[in-house]
PDB file of N, CA, C, O and CB in Angstrom:
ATOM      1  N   UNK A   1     189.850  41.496 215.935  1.00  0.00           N
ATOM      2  CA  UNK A   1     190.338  42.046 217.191  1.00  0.00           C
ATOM      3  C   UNK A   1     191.413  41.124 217.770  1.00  0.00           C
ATOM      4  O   UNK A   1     191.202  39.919 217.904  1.00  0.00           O
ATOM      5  CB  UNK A   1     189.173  42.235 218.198  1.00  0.00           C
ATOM      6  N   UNK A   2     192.358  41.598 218.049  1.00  0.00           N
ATOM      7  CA  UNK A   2     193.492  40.640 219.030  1.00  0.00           C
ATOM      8  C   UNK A   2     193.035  40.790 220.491  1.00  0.00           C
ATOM      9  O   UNK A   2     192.509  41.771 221.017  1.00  0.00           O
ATOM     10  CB  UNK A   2     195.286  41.241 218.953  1.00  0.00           C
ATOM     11  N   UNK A   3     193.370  39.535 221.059  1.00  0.00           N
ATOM     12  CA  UNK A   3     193.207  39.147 222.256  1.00  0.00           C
ATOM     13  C   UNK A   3     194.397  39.849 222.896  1.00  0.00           C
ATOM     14  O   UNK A   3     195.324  40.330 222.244  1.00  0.00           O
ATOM     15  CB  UNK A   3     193.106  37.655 222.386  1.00  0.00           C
ATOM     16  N   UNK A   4     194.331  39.863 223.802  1.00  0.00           N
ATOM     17  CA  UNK A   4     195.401  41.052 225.241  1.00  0.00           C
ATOM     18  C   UNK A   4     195.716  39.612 225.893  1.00  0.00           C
ATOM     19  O   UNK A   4     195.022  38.605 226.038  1.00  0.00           O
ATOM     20  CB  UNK A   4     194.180  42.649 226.823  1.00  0.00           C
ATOM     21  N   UNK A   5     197.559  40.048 226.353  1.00  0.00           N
ATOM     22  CA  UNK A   5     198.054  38.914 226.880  1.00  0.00           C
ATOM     23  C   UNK A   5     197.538  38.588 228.182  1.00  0.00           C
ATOM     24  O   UNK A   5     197.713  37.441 228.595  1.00  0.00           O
ATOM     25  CB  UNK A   5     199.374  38.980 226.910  1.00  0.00           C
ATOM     26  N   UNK A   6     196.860  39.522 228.968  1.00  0.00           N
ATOM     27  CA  UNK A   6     196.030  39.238 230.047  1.00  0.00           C
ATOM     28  C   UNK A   6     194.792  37.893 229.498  1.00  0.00           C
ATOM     29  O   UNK A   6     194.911  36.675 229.622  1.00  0.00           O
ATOM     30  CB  UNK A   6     195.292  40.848 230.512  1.00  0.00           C
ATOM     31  N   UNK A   7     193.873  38.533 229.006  1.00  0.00           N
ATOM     32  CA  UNK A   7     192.989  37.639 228.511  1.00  0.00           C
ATOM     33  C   UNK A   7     193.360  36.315 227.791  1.00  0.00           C
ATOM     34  O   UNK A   7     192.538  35.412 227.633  1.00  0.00           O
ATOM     35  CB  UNK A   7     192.294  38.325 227.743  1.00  0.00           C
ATOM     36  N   UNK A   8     194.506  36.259 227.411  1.00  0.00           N
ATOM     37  CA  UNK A   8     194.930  34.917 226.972  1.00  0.00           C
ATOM     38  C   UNK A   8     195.608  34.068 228.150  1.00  0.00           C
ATOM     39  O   UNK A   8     195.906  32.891 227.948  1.00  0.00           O
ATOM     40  CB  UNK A   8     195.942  35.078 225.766  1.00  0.00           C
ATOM     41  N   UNK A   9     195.811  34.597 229.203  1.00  0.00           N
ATOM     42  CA  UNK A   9     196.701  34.225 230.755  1.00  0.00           C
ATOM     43  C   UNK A   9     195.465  33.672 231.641  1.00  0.00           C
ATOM     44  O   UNK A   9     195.519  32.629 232.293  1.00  0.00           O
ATOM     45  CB  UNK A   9     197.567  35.891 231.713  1.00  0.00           C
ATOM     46  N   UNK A  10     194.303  34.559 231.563  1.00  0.00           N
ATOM     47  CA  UNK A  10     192.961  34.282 232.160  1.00  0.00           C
ATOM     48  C   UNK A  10     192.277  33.056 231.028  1.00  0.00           C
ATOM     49  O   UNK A  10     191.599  32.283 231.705  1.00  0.00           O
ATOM     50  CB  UNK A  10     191.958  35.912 232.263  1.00  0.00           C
ATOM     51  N   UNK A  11     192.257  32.730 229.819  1.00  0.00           N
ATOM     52  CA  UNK A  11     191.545  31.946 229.311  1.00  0.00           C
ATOM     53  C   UNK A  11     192.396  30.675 229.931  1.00  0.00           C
ATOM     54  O   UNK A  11     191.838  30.013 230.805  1.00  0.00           O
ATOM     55  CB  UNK A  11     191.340  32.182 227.771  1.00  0.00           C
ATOM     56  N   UNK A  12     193.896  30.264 229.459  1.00  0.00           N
ATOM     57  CA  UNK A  12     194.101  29.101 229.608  1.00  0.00           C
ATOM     58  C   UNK A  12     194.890  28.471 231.479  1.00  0.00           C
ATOM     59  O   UNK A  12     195.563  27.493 231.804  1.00  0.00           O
ATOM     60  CB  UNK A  12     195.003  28.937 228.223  1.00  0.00           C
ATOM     61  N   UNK A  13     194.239  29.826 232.351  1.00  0.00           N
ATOM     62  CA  UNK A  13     193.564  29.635 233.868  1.00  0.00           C
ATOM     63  C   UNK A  13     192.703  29.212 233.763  1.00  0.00           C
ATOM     64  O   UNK A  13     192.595  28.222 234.487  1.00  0.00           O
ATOM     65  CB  UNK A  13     193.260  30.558 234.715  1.00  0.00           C
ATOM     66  N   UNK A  14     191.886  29.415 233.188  1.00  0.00           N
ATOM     67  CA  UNK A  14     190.291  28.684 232.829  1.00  0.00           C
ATOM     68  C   UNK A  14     190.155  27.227 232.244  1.00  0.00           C
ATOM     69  O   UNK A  14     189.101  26.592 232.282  1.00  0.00           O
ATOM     70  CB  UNK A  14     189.514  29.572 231.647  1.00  0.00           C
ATOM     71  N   UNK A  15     191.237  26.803 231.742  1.00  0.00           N
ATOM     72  CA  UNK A  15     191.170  26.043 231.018  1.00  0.00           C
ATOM     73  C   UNK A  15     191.816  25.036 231.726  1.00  0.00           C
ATOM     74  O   UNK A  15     191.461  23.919 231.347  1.00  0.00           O
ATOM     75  CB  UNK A  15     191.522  26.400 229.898  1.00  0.00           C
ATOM     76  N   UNK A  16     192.726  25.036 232.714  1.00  0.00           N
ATOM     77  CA  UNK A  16     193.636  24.721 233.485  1.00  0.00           C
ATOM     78  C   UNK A  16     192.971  24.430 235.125  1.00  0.00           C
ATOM     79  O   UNK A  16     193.371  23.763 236.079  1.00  0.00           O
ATOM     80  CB  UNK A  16     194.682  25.869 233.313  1.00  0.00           C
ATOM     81  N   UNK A  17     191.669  25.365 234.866  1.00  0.00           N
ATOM     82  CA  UNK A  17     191.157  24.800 236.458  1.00  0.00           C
ATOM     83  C   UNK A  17     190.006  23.635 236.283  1.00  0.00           C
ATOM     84  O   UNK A  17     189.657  22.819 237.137  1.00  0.00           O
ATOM     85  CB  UNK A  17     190.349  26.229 237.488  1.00  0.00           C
ATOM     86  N   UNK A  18     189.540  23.776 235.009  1.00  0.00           N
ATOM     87  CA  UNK A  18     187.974  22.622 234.097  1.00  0.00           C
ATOM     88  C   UNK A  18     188.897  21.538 234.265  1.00  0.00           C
ATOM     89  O   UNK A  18     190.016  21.331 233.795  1.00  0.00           O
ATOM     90  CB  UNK A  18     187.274  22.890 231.878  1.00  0.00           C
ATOM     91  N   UNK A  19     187.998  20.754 235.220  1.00  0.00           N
ATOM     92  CA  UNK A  19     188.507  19.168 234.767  1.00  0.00           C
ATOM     93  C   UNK A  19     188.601  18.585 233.339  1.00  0.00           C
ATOM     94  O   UNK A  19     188.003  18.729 232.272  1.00  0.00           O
ATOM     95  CB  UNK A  19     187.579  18.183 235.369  1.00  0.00           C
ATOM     96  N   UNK A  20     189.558  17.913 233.785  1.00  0.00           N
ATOM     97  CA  UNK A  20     190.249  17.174 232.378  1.00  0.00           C
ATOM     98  C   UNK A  20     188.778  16.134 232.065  1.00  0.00           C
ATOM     99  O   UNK A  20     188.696  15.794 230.885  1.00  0.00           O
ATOM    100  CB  UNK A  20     192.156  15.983 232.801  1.00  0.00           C
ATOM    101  N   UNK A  21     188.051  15.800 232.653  1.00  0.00           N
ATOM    102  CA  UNK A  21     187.555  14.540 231.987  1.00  0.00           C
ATOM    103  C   UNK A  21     185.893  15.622 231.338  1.00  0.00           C
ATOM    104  O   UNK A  21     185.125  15.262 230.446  1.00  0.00           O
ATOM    105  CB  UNK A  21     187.275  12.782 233.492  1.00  0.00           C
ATOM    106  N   UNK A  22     185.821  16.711 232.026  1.00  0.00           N
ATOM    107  CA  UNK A  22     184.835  17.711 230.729  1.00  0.00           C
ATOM    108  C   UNK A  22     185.455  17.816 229.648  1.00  0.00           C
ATOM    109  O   UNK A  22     185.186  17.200 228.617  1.00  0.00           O
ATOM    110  CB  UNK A  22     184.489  19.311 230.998  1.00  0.00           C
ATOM    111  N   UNK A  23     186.603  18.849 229.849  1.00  0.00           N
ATOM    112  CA  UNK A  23     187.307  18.698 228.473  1.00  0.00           C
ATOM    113  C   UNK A  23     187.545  17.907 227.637  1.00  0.00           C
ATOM    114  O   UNK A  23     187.731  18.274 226.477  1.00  0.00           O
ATOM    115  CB  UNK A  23     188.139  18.887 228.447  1.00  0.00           C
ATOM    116  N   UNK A  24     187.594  16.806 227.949  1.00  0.00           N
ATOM    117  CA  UNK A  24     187.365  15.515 227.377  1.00  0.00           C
ATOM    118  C   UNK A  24     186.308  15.041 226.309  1.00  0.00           C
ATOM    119  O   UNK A  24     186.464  14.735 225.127  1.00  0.00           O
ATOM    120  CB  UNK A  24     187.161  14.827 228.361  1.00  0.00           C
ATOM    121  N   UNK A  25     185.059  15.084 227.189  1.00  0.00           N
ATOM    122  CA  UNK A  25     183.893  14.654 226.972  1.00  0.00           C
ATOM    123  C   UNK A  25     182.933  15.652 226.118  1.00  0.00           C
ATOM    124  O   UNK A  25     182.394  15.145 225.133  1.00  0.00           O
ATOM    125  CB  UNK A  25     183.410  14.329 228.228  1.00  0.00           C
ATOM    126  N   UNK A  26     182.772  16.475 226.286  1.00  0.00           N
ATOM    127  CA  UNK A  26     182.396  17.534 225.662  1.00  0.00           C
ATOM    128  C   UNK A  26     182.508  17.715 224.256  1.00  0.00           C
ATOM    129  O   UNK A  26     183.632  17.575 223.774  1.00  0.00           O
ATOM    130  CB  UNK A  26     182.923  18.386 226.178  1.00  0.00           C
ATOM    131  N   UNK A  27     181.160  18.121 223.193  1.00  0.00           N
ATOM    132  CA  UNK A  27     181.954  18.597 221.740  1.00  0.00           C
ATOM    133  C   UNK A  27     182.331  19.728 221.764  1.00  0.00           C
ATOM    134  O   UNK A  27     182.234  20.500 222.718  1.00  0.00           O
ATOM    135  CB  UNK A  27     181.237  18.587 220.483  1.00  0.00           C
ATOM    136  N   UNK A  28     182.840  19.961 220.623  1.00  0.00           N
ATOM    137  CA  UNK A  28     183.968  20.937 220.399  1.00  0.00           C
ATOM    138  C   UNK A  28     183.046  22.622 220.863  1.00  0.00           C
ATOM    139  O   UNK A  28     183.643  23.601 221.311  1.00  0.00           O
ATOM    140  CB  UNK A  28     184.622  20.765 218.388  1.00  0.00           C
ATOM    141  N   UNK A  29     182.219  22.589 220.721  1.00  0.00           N
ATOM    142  CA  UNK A  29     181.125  23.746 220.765  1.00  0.00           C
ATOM    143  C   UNK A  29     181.112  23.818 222.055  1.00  0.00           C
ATOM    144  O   UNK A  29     181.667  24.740 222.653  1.00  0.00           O
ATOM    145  CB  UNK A  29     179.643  23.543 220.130  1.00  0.00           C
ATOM    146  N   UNK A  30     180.350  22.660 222.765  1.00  0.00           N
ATOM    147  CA  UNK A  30     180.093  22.530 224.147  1.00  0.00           C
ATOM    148  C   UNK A  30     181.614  23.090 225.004  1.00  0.00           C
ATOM    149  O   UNK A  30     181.581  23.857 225.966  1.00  0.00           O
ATOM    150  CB  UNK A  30     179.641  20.800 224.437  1.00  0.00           C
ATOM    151  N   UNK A  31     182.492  22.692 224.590  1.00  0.00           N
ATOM    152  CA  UNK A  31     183.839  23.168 224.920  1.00  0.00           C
ATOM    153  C   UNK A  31     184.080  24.457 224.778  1.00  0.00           C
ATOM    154  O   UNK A  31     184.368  25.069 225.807  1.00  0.00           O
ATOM    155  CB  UNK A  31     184.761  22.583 224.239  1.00  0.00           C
ATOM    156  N   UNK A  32     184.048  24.929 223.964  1.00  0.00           N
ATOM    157  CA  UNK A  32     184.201  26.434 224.044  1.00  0.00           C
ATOM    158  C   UNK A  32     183.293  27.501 224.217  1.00  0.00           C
ATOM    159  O   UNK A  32     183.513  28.709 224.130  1.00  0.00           O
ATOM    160  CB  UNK A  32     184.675  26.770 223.104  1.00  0.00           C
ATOM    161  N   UNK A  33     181.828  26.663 224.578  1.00  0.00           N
ATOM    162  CA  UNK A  33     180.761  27.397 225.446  1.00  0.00           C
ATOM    163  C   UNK A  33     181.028  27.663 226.363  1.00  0.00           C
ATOM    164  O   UNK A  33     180.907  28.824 226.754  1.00  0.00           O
ATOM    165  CB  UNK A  33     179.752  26.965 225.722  1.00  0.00           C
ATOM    166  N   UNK A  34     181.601  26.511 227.244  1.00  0.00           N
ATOM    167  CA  UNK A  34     181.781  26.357 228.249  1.00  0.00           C
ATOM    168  C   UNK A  34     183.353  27.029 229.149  1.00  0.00           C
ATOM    169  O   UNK A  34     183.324  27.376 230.330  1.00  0.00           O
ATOM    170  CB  UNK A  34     181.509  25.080 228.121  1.00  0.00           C
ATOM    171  N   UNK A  35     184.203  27.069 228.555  1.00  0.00           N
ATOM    172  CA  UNK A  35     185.149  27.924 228.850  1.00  0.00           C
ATOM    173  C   UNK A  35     184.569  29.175 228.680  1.00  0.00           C
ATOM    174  O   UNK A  35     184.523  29.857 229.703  1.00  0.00           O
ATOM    175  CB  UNK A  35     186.301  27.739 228.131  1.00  0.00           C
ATOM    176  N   UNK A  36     184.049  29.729 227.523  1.00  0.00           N
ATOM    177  CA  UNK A  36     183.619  31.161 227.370  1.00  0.00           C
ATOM    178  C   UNK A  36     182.619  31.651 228.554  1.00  0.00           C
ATOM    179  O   UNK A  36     182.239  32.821 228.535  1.00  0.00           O
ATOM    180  CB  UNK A  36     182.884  31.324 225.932  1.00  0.00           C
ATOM    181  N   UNK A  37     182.274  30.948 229.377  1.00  0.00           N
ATOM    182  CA  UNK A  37     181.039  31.157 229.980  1.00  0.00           C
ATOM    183  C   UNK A  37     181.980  31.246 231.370  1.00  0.00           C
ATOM    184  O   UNK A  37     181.705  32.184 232.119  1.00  0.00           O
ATOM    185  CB  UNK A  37     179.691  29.896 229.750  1.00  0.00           C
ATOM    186  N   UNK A  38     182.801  30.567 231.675  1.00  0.00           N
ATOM    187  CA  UNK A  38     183.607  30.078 232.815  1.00  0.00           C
ATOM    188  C   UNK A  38     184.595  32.111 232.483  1.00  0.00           C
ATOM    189  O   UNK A  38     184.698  32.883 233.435  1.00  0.00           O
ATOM    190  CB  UNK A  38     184.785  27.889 232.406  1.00  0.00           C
ATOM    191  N   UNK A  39     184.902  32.334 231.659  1.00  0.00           N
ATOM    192  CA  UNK A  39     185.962  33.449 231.236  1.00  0.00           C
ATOM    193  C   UNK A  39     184.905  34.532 231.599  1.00  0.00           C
ATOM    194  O   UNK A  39     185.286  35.587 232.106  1.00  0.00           O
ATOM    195  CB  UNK A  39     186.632  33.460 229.444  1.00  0.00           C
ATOM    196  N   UNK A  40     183.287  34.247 231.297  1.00  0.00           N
ATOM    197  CA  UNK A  40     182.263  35.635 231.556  1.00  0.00           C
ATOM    198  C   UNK A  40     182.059  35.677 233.015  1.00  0.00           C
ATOM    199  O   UNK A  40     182.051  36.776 233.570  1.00  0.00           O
ATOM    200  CB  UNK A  40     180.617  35.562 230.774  1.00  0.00           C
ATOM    201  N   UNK A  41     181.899  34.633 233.671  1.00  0.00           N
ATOM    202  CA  UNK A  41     181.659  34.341 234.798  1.00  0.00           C
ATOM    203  C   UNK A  41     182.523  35.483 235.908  1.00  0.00           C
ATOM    204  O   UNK A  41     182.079  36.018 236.924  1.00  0.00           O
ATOM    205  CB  UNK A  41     181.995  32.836 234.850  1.00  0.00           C
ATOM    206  N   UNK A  42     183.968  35.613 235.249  1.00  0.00           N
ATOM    207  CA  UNK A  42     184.966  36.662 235.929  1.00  0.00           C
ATOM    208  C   UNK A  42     185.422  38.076 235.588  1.00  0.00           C
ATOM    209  O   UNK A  42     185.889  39.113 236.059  1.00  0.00           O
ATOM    210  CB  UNK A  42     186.055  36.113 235.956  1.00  0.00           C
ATOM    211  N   UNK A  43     184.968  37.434 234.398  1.00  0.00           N
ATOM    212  CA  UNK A  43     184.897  39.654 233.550  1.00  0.00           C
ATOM    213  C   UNK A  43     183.961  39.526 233.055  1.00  0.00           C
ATOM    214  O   UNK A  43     183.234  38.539 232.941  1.00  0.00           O
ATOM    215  CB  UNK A  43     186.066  40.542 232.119  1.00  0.00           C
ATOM    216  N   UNK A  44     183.828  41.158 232.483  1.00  0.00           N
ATOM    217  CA  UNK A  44     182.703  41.447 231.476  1.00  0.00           C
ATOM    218  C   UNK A  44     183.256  41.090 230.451  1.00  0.00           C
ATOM    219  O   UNK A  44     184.462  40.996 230.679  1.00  0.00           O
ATOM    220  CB  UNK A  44     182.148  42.802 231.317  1.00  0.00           C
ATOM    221  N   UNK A  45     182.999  40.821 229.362  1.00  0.00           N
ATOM    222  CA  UNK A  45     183.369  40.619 228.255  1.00  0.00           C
ATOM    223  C   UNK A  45     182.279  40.845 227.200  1.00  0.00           C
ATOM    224  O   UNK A  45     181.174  40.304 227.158  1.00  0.00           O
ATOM    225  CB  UNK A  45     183.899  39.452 228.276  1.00  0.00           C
ATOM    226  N   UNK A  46     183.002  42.096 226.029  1.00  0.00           N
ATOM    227  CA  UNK A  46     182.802  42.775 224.726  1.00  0.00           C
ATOM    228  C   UNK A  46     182.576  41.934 223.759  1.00  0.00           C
ATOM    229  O   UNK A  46     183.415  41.060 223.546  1.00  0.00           O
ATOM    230  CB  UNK A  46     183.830  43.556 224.322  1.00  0.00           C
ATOM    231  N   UNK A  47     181.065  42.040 222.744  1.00  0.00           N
ATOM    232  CA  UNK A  47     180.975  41.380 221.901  1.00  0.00           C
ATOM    233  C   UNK A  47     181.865  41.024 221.004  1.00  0.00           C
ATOM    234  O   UNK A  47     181.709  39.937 220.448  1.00  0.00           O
ATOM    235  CB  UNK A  47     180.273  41.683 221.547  1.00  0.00           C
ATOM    236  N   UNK A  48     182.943  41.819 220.679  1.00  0.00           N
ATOM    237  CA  UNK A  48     184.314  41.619 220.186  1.00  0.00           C
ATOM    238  C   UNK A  48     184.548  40.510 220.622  1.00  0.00           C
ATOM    239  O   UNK A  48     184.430  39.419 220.065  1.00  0.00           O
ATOM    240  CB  UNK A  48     185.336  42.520 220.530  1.00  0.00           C
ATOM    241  N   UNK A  49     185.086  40.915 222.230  1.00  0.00           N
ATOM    242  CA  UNK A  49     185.753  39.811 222.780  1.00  0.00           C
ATOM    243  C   UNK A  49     185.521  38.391 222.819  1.00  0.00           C
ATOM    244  O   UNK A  49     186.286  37.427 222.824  1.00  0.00           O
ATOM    245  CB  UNK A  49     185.828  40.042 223.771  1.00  0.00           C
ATOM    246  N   UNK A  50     183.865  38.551 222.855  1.00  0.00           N
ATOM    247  CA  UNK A  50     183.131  36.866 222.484  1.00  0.00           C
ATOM    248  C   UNK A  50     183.585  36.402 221.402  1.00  0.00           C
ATOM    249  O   UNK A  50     183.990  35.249 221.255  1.00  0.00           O
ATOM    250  CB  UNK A  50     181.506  36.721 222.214  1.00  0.00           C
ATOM    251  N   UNK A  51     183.553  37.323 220.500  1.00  0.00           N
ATOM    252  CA  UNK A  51     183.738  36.689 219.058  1.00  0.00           C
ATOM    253  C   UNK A  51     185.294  36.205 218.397  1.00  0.00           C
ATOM    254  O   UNK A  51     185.695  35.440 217.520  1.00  0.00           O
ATOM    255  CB  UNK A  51     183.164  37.828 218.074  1.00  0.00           C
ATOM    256  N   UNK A  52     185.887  37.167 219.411  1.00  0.00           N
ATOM    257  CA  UNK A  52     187.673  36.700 219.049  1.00  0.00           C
ATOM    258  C   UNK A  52     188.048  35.448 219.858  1.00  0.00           C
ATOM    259  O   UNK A  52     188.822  34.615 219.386  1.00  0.00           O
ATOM    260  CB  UNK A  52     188.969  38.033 219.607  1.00  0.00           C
ATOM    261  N   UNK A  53     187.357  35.281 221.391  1.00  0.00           N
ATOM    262  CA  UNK A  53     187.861  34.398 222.331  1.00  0.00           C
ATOM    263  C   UNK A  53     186.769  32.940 221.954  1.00  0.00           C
ATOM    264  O   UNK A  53     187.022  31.864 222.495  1.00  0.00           O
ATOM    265  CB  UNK A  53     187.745  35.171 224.059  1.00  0.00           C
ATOM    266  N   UNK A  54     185.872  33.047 221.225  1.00  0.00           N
ATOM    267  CA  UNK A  54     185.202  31.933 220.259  1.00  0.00           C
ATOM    268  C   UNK A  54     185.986  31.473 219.077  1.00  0.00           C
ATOM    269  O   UNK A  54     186.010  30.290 218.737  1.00  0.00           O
ATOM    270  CB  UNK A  54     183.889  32.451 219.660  1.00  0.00           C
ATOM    271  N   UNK A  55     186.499  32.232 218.580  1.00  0.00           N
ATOM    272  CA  UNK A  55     187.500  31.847 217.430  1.00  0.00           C
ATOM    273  C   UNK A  55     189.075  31.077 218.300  1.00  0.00           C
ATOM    274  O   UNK A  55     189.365  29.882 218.356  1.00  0.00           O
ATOM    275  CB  UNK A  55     187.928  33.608 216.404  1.00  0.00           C
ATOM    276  N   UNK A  56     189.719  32.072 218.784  1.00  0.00           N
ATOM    277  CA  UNK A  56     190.931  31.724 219.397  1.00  0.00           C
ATOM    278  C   UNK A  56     190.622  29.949 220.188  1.00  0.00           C
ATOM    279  O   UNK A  56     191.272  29.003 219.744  1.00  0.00           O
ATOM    280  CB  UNK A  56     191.312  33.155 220.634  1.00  0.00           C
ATOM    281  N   UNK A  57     189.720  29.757 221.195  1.00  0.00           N
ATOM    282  CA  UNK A  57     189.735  28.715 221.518  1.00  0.00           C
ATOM    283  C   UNK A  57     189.340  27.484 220.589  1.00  0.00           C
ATOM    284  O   UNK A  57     189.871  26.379 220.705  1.00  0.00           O
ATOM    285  CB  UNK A  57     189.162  28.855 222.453  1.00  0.00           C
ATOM    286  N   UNK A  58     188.130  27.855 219.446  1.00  0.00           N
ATOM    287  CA  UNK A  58     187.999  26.795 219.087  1.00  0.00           C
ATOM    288  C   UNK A  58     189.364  26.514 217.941  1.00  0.00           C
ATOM    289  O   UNK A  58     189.561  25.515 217.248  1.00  0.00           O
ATOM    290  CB  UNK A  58     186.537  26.717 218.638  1.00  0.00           C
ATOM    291  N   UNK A  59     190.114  27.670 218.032  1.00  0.00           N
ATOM    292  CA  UNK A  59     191.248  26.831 216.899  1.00  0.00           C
ATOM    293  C   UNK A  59     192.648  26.090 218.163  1.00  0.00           C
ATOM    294  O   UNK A  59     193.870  26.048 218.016  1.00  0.00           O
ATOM    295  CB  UNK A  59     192.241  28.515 215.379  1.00  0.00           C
ATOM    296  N   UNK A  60     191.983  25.724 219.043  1.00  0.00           N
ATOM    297  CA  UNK A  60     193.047  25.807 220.021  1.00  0.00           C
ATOM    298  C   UNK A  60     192.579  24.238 221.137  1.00  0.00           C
ATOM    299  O   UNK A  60     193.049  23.961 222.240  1.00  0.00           O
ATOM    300  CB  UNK A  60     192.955  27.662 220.924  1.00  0.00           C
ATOM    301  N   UNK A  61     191.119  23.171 220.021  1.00  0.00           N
ATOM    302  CA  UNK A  61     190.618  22.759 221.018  1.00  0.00           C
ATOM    303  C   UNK A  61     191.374  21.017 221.253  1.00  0.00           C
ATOM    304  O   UNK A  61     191.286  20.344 222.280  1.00  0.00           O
ATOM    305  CB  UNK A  61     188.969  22.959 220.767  1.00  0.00           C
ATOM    306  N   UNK A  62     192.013  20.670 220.100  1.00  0.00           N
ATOM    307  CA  UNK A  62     193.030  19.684 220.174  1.00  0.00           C
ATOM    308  C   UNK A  62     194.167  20.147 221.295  1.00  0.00           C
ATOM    309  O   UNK A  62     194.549  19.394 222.190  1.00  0.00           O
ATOM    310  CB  UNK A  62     193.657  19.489 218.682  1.00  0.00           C
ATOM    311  N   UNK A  63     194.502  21.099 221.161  1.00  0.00           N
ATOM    312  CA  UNK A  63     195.708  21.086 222.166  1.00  0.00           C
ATOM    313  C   UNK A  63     195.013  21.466 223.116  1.00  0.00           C
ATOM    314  O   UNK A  63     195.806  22.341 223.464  1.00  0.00           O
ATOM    315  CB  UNK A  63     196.998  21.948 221.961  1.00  0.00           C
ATOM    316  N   UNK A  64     194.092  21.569 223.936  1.00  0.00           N
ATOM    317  CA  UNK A  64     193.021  21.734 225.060  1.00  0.00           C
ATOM    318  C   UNK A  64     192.889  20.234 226.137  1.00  0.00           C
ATOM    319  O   UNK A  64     192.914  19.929 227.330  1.00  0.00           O
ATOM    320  CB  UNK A  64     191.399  22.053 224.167  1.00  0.00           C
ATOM    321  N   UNK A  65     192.691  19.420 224.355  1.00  0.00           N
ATOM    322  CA  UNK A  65     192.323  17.656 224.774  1.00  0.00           C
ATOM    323  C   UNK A  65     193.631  17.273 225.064  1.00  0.00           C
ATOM    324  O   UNK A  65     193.891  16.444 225.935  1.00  0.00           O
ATOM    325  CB  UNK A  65     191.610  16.478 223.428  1.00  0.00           C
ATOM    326  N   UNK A  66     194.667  17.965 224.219  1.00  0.00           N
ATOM    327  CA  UNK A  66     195.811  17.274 224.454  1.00  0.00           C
ATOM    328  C   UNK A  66     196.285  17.597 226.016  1.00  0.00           C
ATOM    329  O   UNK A  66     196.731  16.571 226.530  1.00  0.00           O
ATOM    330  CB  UNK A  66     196.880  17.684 223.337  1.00  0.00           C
ATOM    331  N   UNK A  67     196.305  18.575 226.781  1.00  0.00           N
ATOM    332  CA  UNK A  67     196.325  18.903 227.895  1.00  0.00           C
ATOM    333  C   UNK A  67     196.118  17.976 228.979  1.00  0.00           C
ATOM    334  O   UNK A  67     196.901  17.513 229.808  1.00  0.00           O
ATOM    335  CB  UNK A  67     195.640  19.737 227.914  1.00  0.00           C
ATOM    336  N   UNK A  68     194.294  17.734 228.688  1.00  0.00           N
ATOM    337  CA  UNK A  68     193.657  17.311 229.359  1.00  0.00           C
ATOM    338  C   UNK A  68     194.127  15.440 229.413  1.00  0.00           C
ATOM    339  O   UNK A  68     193.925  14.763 230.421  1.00  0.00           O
ATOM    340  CB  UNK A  68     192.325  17.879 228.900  1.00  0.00           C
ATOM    341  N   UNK A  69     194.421  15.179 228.814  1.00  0.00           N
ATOM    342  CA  UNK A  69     194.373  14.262 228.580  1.00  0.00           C
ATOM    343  C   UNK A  69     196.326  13.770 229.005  1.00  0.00           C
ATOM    344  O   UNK A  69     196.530  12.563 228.879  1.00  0.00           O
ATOM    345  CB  UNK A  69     193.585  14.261 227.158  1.00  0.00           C
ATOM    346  N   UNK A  70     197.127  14.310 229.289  1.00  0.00           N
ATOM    347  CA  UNK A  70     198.423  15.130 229.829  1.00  0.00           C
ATOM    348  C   UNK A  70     198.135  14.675 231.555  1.00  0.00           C
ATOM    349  O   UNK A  70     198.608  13.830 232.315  1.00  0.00           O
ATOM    350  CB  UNK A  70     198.347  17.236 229.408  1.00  0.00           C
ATOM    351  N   UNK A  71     197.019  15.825 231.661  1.00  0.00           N
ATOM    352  CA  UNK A  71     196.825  15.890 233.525  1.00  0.00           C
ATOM    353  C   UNK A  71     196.629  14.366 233.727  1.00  0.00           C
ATOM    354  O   UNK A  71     197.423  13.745 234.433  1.00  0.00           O
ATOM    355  CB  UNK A  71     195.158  16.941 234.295  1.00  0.00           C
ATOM    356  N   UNK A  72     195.397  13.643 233.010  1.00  0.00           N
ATOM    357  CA  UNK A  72     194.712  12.508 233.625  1.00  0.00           C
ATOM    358  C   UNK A  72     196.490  11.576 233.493  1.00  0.00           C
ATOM    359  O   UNK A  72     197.148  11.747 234.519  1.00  0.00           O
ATOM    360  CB  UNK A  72     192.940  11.783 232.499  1.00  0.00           C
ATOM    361  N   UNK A  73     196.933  11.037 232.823  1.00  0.00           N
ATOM    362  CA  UNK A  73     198.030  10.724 232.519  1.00  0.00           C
ATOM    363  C   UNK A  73     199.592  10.594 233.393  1.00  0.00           C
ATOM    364  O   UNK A  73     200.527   9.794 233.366  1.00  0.00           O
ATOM    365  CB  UNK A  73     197.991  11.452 231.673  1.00  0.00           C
ATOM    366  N   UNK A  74     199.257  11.906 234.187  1.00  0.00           N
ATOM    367  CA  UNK A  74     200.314  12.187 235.180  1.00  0.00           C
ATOM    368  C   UNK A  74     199.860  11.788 236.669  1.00  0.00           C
ATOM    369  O   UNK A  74     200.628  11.960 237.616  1.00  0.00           O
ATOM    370  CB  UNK A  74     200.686  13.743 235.110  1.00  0.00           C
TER     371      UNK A  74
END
């Protein structure tokens, strides 16, 4: 399933409001539990959608840290 450019605008809002030092700290799982849960928290979201927006973030979780690690930095 492809992700909708909405839902990719709302994930890395999500990702963008989680403090940098969770993102940080967190394993890679715990990380994309935890966004996914933060993304359910505001929509419903389709077992599809779990399963594409579980894939999409965890291939996405270095440049997440790299972010995070960006904010603390600035």
């Amino acid at each position: 399933m492809l992700i909708s450019s909405s839902m990719l605008r709302l994930t890395w809002a999500v990702i963008e409001e989680t403090l940098s030092t969770e993102l940080l700290t967190l394993t890679d799982t715990a990380l994309i539990k935890l966004i996914l849960q933060q993304i359910s928290s505001k929509i419903l979201l389709s077992g599809e959608e779990v399963c594409a927006l579980y894939s999409y973030v965890g291939s996405k979780t270095t440049l997440i840290r790299d972010l995070a690690e960006s904010r603390i930095a600035a």
